[in-house]
C-alpha positions in Angstrom: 5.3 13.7 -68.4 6.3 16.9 -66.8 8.5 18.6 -69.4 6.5 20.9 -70.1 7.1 23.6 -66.7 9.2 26.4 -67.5 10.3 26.9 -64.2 12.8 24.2 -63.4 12.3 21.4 -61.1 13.1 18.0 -59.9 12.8 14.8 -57.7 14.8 12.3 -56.3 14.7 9.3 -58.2 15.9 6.5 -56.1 16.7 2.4 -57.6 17.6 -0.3 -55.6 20.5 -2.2 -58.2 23.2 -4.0 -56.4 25.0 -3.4 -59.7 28.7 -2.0 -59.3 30.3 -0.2 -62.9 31.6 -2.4 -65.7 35.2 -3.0 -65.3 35.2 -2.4 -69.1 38.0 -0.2 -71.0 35.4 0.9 -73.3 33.4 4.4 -72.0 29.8 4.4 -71.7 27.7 5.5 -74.2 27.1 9.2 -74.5 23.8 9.9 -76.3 22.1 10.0 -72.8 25.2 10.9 -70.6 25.3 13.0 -67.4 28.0 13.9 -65.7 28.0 16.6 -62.7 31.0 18.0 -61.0 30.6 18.1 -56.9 32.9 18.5 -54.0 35.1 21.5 -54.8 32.9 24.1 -52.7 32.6 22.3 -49.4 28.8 22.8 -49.2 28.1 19.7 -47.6 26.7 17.7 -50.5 26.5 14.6 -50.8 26.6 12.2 -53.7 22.8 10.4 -52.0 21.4 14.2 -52.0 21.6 14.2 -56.1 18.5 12.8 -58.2 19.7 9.7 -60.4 17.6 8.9 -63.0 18.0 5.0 -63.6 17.5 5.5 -67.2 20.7 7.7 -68.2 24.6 7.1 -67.6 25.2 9.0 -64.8 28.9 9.9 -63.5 29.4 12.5 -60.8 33.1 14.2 -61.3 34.9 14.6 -57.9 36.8 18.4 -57.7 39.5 18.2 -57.5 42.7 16.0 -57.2 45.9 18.4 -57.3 49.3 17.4 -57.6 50.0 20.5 -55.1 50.8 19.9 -51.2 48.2 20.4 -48.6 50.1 22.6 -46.5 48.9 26.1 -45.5 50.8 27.4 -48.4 50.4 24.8 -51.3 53.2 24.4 -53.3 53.5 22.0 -56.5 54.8 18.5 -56.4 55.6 17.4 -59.9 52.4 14.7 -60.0 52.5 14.0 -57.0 48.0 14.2 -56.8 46.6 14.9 -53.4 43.0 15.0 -52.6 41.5 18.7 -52.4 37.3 17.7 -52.9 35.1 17.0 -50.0 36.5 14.0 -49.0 34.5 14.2 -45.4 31.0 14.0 -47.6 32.1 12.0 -50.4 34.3 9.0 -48.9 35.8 6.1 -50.4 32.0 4.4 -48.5 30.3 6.7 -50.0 31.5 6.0 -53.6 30.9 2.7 -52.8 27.2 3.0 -51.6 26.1 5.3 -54.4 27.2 3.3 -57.2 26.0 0.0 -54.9 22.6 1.8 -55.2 22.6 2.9 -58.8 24.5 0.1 -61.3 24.0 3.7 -64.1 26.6 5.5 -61.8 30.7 5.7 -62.3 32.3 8.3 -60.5 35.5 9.9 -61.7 38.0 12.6 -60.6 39.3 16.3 -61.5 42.5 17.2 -62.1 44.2 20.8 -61.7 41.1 23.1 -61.3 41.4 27.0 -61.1 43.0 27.2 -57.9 44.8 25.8 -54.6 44.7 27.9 -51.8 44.8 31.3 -52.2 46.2 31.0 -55.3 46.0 29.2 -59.1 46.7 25.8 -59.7 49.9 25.6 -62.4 50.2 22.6 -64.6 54.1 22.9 -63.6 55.7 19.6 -64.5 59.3 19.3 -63.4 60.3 17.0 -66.3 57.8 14.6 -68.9 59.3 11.8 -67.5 58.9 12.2 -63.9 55.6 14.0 -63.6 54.2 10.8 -65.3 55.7 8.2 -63.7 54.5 10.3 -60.0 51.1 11.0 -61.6 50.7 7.4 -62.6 51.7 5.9 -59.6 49.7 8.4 -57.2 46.7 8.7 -58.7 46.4 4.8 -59.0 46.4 5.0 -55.0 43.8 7.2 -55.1 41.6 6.0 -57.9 41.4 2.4 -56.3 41.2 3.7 -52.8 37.9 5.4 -54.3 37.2 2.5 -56.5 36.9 5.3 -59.1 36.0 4.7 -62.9 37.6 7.7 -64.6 39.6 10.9 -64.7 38.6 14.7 -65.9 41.6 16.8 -67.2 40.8 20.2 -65.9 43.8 22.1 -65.6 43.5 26.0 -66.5 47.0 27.7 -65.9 49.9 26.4 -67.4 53.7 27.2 -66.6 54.6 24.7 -69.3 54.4 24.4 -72.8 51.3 23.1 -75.0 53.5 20.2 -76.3 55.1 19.4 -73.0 51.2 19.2 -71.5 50.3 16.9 -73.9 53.0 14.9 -73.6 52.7 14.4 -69.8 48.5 14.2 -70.1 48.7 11.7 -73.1 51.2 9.3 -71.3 49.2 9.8 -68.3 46.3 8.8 -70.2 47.5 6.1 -71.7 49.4 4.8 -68.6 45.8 4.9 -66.8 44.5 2.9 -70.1 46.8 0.7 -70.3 46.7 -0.6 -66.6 42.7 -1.0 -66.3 43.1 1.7 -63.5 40.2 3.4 -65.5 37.6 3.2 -68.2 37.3 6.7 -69.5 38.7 10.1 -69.6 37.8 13.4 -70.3 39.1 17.1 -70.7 37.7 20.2 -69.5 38.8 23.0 -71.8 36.8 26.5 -72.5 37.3 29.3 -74.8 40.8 30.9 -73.6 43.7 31.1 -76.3 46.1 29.9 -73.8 43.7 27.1 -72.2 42.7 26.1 -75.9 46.5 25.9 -77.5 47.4 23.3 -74.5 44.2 21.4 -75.2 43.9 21.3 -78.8 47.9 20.1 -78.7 47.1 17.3 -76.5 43.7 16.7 -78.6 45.7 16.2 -82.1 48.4 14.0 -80.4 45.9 11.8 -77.8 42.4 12.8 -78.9 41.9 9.2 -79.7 42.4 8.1 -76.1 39.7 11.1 -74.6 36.4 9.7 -74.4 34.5 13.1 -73.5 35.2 17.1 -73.9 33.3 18.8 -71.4 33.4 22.1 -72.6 33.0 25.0 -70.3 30.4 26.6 -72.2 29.3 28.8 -69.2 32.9 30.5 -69.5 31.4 32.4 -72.2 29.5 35.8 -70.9 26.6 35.9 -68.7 23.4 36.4 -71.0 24.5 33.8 -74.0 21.6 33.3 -76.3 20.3 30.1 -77.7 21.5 30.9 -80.8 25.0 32.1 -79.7 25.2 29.0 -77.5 24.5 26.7 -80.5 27.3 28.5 -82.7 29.5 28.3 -79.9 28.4 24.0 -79.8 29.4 23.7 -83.5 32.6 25.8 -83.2 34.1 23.7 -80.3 33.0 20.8 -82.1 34.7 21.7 -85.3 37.8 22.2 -83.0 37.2 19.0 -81.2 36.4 17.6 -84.4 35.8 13.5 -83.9 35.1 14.3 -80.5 32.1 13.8 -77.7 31.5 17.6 -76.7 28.6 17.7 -74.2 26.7 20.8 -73.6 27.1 22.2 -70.2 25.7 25.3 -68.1 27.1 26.6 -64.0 23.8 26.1 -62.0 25.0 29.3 -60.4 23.9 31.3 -63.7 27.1 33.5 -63.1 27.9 33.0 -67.1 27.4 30.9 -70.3 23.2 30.0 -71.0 21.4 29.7 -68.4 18.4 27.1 -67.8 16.5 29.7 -67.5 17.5 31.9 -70.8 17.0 28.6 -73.0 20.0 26.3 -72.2 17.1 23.1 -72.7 15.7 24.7 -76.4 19.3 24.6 -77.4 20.1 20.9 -76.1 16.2 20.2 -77.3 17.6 21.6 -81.2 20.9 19.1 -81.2 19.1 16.5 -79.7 16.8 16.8 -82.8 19.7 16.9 -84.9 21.5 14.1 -83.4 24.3 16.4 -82.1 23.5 16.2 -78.1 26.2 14.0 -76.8 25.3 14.4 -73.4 25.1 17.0 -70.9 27.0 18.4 -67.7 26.8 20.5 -65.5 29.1 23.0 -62.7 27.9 21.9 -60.3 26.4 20.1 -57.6 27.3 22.0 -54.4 26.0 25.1 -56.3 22.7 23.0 -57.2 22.1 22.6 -53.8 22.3 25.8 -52.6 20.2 27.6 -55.7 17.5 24.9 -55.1 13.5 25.7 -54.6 11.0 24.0 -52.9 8.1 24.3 -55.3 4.8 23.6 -53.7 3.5 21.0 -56.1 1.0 18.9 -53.7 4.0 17.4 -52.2 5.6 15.9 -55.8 9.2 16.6 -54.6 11.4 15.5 -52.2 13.1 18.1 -50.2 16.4 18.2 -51.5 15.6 19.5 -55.1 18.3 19.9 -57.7 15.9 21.9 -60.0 18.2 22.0 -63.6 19.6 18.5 -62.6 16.4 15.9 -63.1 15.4 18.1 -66.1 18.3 17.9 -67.8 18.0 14.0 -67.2 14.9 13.7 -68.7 16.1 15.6 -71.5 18.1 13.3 -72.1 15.7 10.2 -72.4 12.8 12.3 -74.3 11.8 10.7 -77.5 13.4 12.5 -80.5 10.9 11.1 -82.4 7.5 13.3 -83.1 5.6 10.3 -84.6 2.7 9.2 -82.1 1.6 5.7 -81.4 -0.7 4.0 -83.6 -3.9 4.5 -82.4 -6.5 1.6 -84.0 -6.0 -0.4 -79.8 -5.3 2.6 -78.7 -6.5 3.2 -74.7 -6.1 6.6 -72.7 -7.1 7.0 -69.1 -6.8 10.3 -67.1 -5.4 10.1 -63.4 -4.6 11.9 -60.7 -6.9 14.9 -60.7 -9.2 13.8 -57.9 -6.4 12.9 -55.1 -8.5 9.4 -54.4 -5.0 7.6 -53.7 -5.1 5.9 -57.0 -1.6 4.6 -58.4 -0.5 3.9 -61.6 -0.3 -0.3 -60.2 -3.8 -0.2 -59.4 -4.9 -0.1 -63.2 -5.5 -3.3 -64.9 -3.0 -2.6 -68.3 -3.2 -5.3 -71.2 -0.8 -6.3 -72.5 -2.0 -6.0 -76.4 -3.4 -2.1 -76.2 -1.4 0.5 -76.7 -2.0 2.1 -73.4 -1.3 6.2 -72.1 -1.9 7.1 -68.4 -2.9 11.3 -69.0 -1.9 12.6 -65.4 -4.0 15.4 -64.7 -3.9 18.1 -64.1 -0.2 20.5 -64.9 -2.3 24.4 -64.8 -0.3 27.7 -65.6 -1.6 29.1 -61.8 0.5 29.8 -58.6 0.0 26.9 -56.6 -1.1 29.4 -53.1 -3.9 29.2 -51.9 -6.1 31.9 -54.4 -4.0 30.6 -57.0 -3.6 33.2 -60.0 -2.5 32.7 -63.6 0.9 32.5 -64.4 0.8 33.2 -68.1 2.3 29.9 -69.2 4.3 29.1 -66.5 2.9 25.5 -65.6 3.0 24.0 -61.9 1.6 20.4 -61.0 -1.8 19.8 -59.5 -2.1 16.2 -60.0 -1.9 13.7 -57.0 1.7 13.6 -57.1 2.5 11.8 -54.2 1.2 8.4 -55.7 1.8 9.8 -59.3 5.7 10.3 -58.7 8.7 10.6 -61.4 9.6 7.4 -59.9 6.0 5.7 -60.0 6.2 6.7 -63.9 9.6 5.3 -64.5 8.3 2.1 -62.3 5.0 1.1 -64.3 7.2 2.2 -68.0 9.7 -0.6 -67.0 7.1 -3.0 -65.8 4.5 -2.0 -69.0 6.8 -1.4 -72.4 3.3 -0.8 -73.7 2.8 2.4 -71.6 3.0 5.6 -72.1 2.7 8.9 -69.5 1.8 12.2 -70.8 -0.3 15.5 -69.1 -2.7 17.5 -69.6 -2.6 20.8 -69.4 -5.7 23.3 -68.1 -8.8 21.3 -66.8 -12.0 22.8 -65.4 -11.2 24.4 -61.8 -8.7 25.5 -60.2 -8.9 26.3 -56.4 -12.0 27.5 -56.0 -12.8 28.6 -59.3 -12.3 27.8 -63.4 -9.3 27.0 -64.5 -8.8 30.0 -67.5 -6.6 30.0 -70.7 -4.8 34.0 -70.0 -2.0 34.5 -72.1 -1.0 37.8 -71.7 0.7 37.3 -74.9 1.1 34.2 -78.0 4.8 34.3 -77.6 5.4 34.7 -74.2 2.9 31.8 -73.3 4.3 29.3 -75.7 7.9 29.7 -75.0 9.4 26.6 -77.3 8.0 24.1 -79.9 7.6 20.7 -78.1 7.5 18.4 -80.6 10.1 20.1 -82.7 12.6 20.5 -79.7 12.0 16.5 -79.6 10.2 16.9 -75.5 7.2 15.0 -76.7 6.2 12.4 -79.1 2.5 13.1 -79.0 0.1 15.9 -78.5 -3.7 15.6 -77.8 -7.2 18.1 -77.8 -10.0 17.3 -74.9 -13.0 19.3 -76.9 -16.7 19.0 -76.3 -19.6 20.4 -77.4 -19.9 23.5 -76.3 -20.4 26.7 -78.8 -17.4 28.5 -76.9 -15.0 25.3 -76.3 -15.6 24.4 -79.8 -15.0 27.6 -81.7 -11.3 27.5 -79.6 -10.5 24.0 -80.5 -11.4 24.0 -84.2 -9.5 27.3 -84.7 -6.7 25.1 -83.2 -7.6 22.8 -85.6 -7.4 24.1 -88.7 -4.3 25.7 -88.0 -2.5 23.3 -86.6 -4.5 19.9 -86.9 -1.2 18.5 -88.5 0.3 18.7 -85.3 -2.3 17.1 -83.2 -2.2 13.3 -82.8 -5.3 12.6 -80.8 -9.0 14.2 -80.0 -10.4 13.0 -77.0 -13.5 14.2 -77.2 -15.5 14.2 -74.4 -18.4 12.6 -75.5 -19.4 12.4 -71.6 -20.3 16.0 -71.8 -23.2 14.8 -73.5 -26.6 14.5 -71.3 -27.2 11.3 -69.4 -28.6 8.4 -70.5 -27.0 8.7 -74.7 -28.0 6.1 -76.5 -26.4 4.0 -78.6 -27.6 5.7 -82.0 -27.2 9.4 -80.4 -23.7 8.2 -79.9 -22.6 7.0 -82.9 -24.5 10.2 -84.3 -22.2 12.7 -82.1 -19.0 10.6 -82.9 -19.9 11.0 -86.7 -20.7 14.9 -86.3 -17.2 15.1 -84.3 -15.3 13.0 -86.6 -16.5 15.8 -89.7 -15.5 18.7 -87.1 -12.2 16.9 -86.6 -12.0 16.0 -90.1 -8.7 13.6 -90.4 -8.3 13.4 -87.1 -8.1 10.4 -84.8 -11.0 11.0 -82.6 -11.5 8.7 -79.6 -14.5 7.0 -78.2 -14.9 7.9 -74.6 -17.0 7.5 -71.4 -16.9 8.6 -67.7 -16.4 6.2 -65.7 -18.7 7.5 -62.7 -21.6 7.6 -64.8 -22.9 11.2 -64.5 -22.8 12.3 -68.0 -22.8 10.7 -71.9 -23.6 6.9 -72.9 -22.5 4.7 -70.1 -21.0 0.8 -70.2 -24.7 -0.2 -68.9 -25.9 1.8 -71.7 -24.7 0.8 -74.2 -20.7 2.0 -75.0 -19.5 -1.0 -75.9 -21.8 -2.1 -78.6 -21.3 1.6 -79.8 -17.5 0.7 -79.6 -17.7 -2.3 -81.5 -19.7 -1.4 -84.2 -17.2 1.5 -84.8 -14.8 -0.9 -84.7 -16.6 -3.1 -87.2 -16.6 0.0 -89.8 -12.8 0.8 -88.8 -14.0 3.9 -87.3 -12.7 3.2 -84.0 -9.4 4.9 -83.0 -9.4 4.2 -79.3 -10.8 4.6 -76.3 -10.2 7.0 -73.6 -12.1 6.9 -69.9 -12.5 9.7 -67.4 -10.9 8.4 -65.0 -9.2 6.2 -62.8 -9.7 8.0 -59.8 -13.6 7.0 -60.2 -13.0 3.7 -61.7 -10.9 2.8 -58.7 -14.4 2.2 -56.4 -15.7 -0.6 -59.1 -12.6 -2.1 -59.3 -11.4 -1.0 -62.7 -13.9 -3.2 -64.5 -14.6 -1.3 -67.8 -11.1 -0.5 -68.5 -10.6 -4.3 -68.4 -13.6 -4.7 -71.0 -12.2 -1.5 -72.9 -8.9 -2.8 -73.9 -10.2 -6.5 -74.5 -12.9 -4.9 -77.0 -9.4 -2.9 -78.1 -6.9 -6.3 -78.1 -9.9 -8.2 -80.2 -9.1 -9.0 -83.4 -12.8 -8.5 -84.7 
């Protein structure tokens, strides 16, 4: 899947579940959380313009509800909450619709913000007693008016006390609670001695009753490192200690980590060590005016949120670095030759272990001479019928399926596709497998004196790392035979010594030892010596004009329990 670009990007995942949120007390569960803030900067977004992904628990945070008047000169009211967000974009309809759409949405609101008007917004109760009873009372209106899930405490000036403010935000809480008016809550606190003494006094008295502490992490400087970021993480979780901190970065890269300084390597590292509690970010309207319109053969819809989907799919990557057992093991490539194939046209049994490749992600500029790019991957794969939401589709139909790329190919353009680093560290940025991105990695060798002497360098290096050869055993002249195959694959298997090296044919029968030829007796008496690892084909594009045939034979031969 496409984790792998360093430059950010994103689609539009859309699912049709007439689902509406769980009327359930109990918060959702925050390994895979994402919550976004969006309304407060009057940019015109709307809740339909953010991706979703249907696999993570999504809430969008509307900023903000003030207890201030909406006057020309706002003055407090003593919990009395009006609504300051973008109430003409995001509508008590719209909340409805969105959440109709996607059952993984909940939408909850801010309280307090930085400022009102031209001024700050005070947390300036007039008395505990009455602040809560008008806080209770008006927010309810509001919060069922929305049909809203949950609230955000994000109040950063204070002309009270940290006891009194936990007082009044505890009994708030628990008022909320108590009433079924909402499911969840969540502070907003960031590192500021006066912010944190009014939090961490409400956190010892009513941390029990905050579901979430989105800490503003990007209210730390401009220019963070990973490393600074992750003390930061274990600091505020020491302080927060019990508590669901989530990572978080402004998508206007005015402070904090940015995306594009490393904010995913750090989530990638406490995801690894089962410290990512979920991510969130500040927020949408800036998302939507920062975002790109990569040119990547039309794989994105024209709203991009670029740090948004990836985020998401951080999120659901496997953490996991062990690969798939690999003795029914079938690959096919797809996508590289834009013949309209999708991921539905290809018979998939049941009993194989089975991995769509999409092909091809290549570190080149994406214009028309296309140049290298010294690691910095774009997609050339048919990605208009090879979509985020295509792979999401034929995972949930196929819990047998897997969807990785590959990187590199032949051509690019008009001419070869080259490996030009113009450095080793510069080109590979981050460890995938141990930033938990990817579960399995794979080689494409053949035999060629100058492709081999790169892959077996790889090899003995780093062999421990790589879960699959798929050899091309196609490269081979036309018209193998059976013995000359089953010669090769024993002279690869002792180049690739301990590693799982597939079987493999092309499926347009140019090169290698074809299905007429001969493959699958070759196949089966590998398998009848245990020799057989899998099967790989290039690739579906071609198979699609014979109707997918041999992958049908493939993964029988594969599913066969001789």
């Amino acid at each position: 899947m496409a984790f792998f670009f360093s430059k950010l990007f994103s689609s539009l995942f859309l699912c049709q579940l007439l689902l509406l949120s769980l009327p359930s007390t109990q918060a959702a569960p925050a390994s895979n959380l994402f919550r976004e803030y969006i309304g407060a900067e009057f940019n015109n977004v709307k809740f339909s313009d953010v991706p979703i992904n249907p696999d993570v628990d999504f809430h969008f945070i509307l900023s903000f509800a003030i207890d201030y008047t909406t006057s020309s000169s706002p003055s407090p009211t003593n919990g009395e909450f009006n609504v300051f967000w973008d109430a003409g974009n995001l509508s008590p309809s719209q909340v409805s619709s969105i959440k109709t759409a996607h059952g993984n949405v909940k939408v909850a609101l801010s309280l307090g913000g930085d400022s009102v008007g031209n001024g700050y917004a005070y947390f300036n109760p007039s008395s505990v007693d009455s602040w809560v009873s008008n806080a209770i009372s008006s927010l309810t209106k509001i919060i069922q008016q929305y049909n809203l899930d949950g609230i955000d405490i994000d109040y950063e000036h204070f002309s009270a006390d940290p006891s009194t403010f936990a007082e009044c935000i505890g009994r708030l809480i628990s008022g909320l609670k108590g009433n079924g008016v909402i499911s969840f809550a969540s502070i907003a606190p960031f590192d500021d001695d006066q912010v944190q003494s009014h939090y961490l006094a409400l956190w010892r008295k009513y941390g029990h009753l905050i579901d979430y502490v989105n800490f503003q992490f990007y209210a730390y400087d401009k220019g963070t490192t990973v490393s600074q970021f992750l003390n930061y993480f274990d600091t505020q979780s020491s302080n927060y200690n019990g508590g669901k901190v989530l990572a978080s970065f402004i998508s206007d890269g005015s402070g904090g980590l940015s995306p594009g300084g490393g904010f995913f390597t750090a989530c990638s590292r406490l995801k690894s060590q089962g410290k990512l509690n979920g991510i969130f970010i500040w927020s949408a309207d800036d998302s939507k005016s920062n975002a790109i319109l990569y040119n990547y053969n039309a794989f994105f819809f024209s709203k991009l949120f670029p740090s948004l989907f990836l985020c998401q799919l951080l999120l659901l990557s496997l953490p996991s670095n062990q690969a798939a057992p690999a003795s029914n093991l079938f690959r096919e490539y797809i996508g590289a030759e834009f013949n309209n194939v999708k991921f539905s046209d290809v018979p998939i049994n049941p009993d194989v272990d089975f991995h769509f490749i999409l092909s091809f992600a290549i570190d080149y500029t994406t214009s028309s001479s296309p140049s290298p790019t010294n690691g910095e991957f774009n997609v050339f794969w048919d990605a208009g019928n090879l979509s985020p939401s295509q792979v999401s589709s034929i995972k949930t139909a196929h819990g047998n399926v897997k969807v990785a790329l590959s990187l590199g190919g032949d051509s690019v353009g008009n001419g070869y596709a080259y490996f030009n680093p113009s450095s080793v560290d510069s080109w590979l940025i981050s460890g995938l497998k141990g930033n938990g991105v990817i579960s399995f990695a794979s080689i494409a060798p053949f035999d060629d004196d100058q492709v081999q002497s790169h892959y077996l360098a790889l090899w003995r290096k780093y062999g421990h790392l790589i879960d699959y050869v798929n050899f091309q055993f196609y490269a081979y002249d036309k018209g193998t035979t059976v013995s000359q195959f089953l010669n090769y694959f024993d002279t690869q298997s002792s180049n690739y010594n301990g590693g799982k090296v597939l079987a493999s044919f092309i499926s347009d029968g140019s090169g290698g030892l074809s299905p007429v030829g001969g493959f699958f007796t070759a196949c089966s008496r590998l398998k009848s010596q245990g020799k057989l690892n899998g099967i790989f084909i290039w690739s579906a594009d071609d198979s699609k004009s014979n109707g997918f045939r041999y992958e049908r034979q493939s993964q029988a031969l594969l599913a066969s329990p001789h």
